[in-house]
C-alpha positions, 0 to 999 in steps of 0.5 A: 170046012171053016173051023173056030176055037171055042173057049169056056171058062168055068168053075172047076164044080161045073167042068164035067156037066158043061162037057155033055152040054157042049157034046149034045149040042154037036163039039167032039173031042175037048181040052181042059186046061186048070186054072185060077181065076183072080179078079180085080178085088182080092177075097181075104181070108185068115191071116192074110192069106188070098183066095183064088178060084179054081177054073177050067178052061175048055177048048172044043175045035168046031166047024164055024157053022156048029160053033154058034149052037154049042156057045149058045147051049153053055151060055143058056145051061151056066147062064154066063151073061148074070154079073153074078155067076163065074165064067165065060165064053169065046170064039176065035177063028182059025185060018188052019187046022192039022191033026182032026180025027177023020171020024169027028170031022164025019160026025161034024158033017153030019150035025152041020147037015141037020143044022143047014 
């Protein structure tokens, strides 16, 4: 089975609906990482002082095959392509994994069946 790293990066508000969005559609377990996220321009506020925002980042180890659906349910749920909303999406393949639980790669099995 071939696996693939999916990275979401979202406002810290929206981190526990996009982990039961990520899950219905079929990821198992996940990371979070906390974060800010800067962008090009700073946000002022009283005396000078910058605003960040804070961010999750979560990442889900998927199958390949099961990667697609779970990237297209968060895009579709936070609507990630409008300029205006904050976050983002990605994939990155992985040439080797060691440590999965055996009862989540039964479960991606599974959901790989019923996707096939």
């Amino acid at each position: 089975m071939k696996f693939t790293a999916l990275i979401a990066v979202i406002p810290d508000k929206d981190e526990e609906a996009a982990i039961e969005i990520a899950k219905s559609a079929g990821a198992g377990s996940v990371t979070i990482l906390h974060g800010k996220n800067i962008g090009l321009e700073e946000k002022k506020v009283f005396f000078g002082l910058t605003l960040e925002e804070n961010v999750s980042a979560l990442l889900f180890l998927l199958p390949r095959k099961l990667s697609m659906k779970v990237m297209k349910a968060l895009r579709v749920e936070f609507d990630i392509d409008n300029p205006e909303n904050i976050g983002y999406v990605f994939t990155m393949p992985l040439s080797h994994v060691a440590g999965l639980n055996t009862e989540e790669l039964h479960h991606f099995e599974d959901d790989i069946k019923t996707l096939i």
